[in-house]
PyMOL CGO cylinders between C-alpha atoms (Angstrom):
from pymol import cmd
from pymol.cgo import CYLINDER

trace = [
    CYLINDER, 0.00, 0.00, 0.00, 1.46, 3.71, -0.66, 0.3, 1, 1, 1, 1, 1, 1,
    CYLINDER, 1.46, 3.71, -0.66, -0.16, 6.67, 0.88, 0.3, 1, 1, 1, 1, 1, 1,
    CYLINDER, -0.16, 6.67, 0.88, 1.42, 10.55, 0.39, 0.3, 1, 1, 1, 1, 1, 1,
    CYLINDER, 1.42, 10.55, 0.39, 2.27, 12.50, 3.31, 0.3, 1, 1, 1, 1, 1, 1,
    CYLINDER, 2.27, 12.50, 3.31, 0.62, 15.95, 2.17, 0.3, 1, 1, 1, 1, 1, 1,
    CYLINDER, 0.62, 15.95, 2.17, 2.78, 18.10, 4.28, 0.3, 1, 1, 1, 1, 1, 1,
    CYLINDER, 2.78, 18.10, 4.28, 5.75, 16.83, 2.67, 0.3, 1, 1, 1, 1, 1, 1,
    CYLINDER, 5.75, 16.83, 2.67, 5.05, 15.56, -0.76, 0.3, 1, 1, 1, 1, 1, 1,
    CYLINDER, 5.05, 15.56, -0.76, 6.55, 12.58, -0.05, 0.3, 1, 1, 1, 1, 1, 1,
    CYLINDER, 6.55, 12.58, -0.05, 5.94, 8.84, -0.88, 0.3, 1, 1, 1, 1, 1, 1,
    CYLINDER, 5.94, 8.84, -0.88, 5.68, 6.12, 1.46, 0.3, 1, 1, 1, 1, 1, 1,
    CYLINDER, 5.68, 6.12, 1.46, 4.84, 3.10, 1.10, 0.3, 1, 1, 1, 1, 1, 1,
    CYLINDER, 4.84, 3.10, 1.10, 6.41, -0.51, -0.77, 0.3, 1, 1, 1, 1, 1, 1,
    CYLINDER, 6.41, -0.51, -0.77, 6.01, 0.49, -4.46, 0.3, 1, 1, 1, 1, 1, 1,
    CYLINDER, 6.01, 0.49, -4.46, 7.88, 3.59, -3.72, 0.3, 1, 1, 1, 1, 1, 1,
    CYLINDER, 7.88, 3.59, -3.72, 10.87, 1.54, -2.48, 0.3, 1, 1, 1, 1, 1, 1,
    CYLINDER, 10.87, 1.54, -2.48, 10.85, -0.67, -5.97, 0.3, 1, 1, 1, 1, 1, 1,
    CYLINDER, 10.85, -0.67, -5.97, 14.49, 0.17, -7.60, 0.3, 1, 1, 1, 1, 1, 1,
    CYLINDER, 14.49, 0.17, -7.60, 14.29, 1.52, -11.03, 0.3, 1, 1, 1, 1, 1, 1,
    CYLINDER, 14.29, 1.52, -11.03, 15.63, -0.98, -13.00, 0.3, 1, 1, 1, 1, 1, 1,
    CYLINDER, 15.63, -0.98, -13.00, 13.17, -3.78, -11.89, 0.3, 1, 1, 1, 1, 1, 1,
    CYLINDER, 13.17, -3.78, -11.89, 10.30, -1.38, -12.80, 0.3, 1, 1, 1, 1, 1, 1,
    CYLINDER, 10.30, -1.38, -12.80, 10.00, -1.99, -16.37, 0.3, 1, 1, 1, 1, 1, 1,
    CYLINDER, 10.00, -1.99, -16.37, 11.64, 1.33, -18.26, 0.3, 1, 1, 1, 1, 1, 1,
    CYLINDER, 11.64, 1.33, -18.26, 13.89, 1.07, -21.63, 0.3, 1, 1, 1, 1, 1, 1,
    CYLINDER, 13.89, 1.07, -21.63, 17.42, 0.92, -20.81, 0.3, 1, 1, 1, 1, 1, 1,
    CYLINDER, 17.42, 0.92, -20.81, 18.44, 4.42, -22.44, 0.3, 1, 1, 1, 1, 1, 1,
    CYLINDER, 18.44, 4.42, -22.44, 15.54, 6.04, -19.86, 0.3, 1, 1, 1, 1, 1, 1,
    CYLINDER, 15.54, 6.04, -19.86, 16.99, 3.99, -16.60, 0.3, 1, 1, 1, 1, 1, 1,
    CYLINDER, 16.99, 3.99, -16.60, 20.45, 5.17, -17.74, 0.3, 1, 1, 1, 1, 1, 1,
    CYLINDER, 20.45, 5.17, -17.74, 19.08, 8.59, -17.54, 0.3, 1, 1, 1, 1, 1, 1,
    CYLINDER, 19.08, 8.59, -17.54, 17.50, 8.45, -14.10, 0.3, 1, 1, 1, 1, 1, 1,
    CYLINDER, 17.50, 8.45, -14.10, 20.50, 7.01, -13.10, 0.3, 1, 1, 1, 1, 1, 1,
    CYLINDER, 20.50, 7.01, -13.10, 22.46, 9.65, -14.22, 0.3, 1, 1, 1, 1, 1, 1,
    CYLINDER, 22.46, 9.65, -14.22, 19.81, 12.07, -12.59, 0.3, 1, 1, 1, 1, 1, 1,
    CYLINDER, 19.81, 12.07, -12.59, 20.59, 10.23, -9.31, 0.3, 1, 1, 1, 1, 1, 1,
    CYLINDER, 20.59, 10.23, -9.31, 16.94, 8.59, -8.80, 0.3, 1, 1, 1, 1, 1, 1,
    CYLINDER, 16.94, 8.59, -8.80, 17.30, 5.07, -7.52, 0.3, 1, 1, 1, 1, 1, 1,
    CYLINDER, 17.30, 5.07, -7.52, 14.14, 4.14, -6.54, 0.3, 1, 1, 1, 1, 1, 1,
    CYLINDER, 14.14, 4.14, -6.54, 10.61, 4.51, -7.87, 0.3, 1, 1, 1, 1, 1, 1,
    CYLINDER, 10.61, 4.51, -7.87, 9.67, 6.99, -4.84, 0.3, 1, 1, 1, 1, 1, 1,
    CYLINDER, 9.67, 6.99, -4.84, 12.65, 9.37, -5.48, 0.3, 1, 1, 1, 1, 1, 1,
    CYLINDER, 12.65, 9.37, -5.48, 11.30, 10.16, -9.03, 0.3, 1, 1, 1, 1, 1, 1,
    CYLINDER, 11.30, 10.16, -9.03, 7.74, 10.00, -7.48, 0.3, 1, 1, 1, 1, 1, 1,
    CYLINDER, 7.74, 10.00, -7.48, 8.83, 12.78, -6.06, 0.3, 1, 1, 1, 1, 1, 1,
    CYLINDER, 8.83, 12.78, -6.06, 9.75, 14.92, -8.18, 0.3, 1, 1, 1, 1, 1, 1,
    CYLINDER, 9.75, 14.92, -8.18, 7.21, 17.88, -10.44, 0.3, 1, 1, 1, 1, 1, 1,
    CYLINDER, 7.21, 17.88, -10.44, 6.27, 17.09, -13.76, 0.3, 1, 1, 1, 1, 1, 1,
    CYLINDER, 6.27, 17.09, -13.76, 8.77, 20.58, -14.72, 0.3, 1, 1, 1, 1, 1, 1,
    CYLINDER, 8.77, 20.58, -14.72, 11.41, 18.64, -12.83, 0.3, 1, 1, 1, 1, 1, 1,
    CYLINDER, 11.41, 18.64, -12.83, 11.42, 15.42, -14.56, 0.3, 1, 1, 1, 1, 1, 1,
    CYLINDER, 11.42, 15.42, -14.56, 10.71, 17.13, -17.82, 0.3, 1, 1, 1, 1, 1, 1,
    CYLINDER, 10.71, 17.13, -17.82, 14.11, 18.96, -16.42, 0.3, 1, 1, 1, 1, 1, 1,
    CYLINDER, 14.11, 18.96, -16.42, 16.26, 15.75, -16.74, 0.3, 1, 1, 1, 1, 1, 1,
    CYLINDER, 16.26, 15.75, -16.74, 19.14, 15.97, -18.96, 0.3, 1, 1, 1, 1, 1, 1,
    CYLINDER, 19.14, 15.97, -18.96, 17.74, 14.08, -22.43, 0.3, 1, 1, 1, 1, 1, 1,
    CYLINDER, 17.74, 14.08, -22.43, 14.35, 13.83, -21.27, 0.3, 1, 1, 1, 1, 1, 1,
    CYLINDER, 14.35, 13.83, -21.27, 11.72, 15.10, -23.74, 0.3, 1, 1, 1, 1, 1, 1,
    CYLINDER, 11.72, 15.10, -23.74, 8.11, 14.14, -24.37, 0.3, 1, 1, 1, 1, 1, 1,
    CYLINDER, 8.11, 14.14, -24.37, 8.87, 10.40, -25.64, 0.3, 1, 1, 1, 1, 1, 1,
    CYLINDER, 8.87, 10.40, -25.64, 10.85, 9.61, -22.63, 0.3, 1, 1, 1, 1, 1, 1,
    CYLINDER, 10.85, 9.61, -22.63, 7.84, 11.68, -20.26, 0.3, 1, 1, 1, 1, 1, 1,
    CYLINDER, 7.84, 11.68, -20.26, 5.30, 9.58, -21.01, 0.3, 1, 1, 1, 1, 1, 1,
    CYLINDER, 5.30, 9.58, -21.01, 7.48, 6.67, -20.72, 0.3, 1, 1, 1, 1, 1, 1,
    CYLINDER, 7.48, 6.67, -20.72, 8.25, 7.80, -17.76, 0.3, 1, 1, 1, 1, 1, 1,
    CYLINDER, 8.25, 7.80, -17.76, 4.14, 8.32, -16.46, 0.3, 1, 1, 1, 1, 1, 1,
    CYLINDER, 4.14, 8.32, -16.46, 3.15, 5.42, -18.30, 0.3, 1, 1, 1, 1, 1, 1,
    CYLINDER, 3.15, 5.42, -18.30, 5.55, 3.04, -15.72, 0.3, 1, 1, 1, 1, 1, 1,
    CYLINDER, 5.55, 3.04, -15.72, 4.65, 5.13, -12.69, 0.3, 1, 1, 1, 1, 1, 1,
    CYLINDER, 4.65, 5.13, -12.69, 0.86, 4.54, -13.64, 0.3, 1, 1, 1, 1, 1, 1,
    CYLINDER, 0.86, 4.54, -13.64, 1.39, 0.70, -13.95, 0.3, 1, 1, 1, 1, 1, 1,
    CYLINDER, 1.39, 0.70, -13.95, 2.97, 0.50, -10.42, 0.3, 1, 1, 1, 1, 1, 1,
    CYLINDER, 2.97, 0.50, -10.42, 0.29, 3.24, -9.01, 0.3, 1, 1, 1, 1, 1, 1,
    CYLINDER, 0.29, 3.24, -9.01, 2.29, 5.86, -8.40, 0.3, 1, 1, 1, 1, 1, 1,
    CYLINDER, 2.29, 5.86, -8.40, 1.90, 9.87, -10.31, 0.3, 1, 1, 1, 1, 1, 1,
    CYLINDER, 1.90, 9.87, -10.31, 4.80, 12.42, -10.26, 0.3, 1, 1, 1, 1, 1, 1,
    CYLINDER, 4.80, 12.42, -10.26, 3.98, 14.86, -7.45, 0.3, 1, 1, 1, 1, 1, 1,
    CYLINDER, 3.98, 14.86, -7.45, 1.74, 17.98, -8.16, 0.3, 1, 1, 1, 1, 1, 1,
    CYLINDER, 1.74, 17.98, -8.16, 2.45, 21.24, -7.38, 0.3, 1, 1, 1, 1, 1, 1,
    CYLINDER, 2.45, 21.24, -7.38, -0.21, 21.37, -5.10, 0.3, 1, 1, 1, 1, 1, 1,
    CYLINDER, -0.21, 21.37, -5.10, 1.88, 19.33, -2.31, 0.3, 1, 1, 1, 1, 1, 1,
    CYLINDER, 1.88, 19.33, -2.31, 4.50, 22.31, -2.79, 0.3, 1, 1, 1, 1, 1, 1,
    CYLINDER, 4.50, 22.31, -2.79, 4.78, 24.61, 0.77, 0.3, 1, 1, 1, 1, 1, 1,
    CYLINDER, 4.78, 24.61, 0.77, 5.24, 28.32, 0.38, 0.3, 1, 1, 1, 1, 1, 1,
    CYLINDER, 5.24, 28.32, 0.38, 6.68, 30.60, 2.75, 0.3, 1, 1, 1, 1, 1, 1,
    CYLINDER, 6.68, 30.60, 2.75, 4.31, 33.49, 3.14, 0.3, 1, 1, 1, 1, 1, 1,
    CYLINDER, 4.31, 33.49, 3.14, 6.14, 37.38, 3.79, 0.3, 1, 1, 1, 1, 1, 1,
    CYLINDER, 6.14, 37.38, 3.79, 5.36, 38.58, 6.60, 0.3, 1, 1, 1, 1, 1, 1,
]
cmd.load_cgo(trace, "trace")
């Protein structure tokens, strides 16, 4: 089972501690999250859709790889909603 803590944005659960290259992604797009320093499934669950799209080599073929193998183990790419802002005071 994996939940979201909503104060942190963070993943917890089993799926999120899945390494990447047991989850099912080409080999040039595990090189790349490699490279990006994402090991497991919940570090790049972590992570904004403008981050990931951020990756070095990573343009929309490789994003909706990407989505399409977080989907299949039921995980999304964190919203910007679960983003904290300091307010001025």
């Amino acid at each position: 089972m994996e939940s979201r803590d909503r104060e942190k944005g963070v993943v917890i659960g089993v799926l999120a501690d899945q390494p990447i290259p047991s989850a099912g992604f080409t080999p040039h797009t595990e090189k790349i999250l490699y490279r990006a320093g994402l090991r497991v499934m919940g570090d790049l669950a972590n992570l904004t859709e403008p981050e990931i799209r951020a990756l070095p080599r990573v343009g929309r073929r490789r994003f909706s790889e990407i989505v399409e193998v977080l989907s299949e183990h039921g995980l999304t790419y964190r919203s910007r909603h679960f983003v904290t802002y300091r307010r001025r005071r």
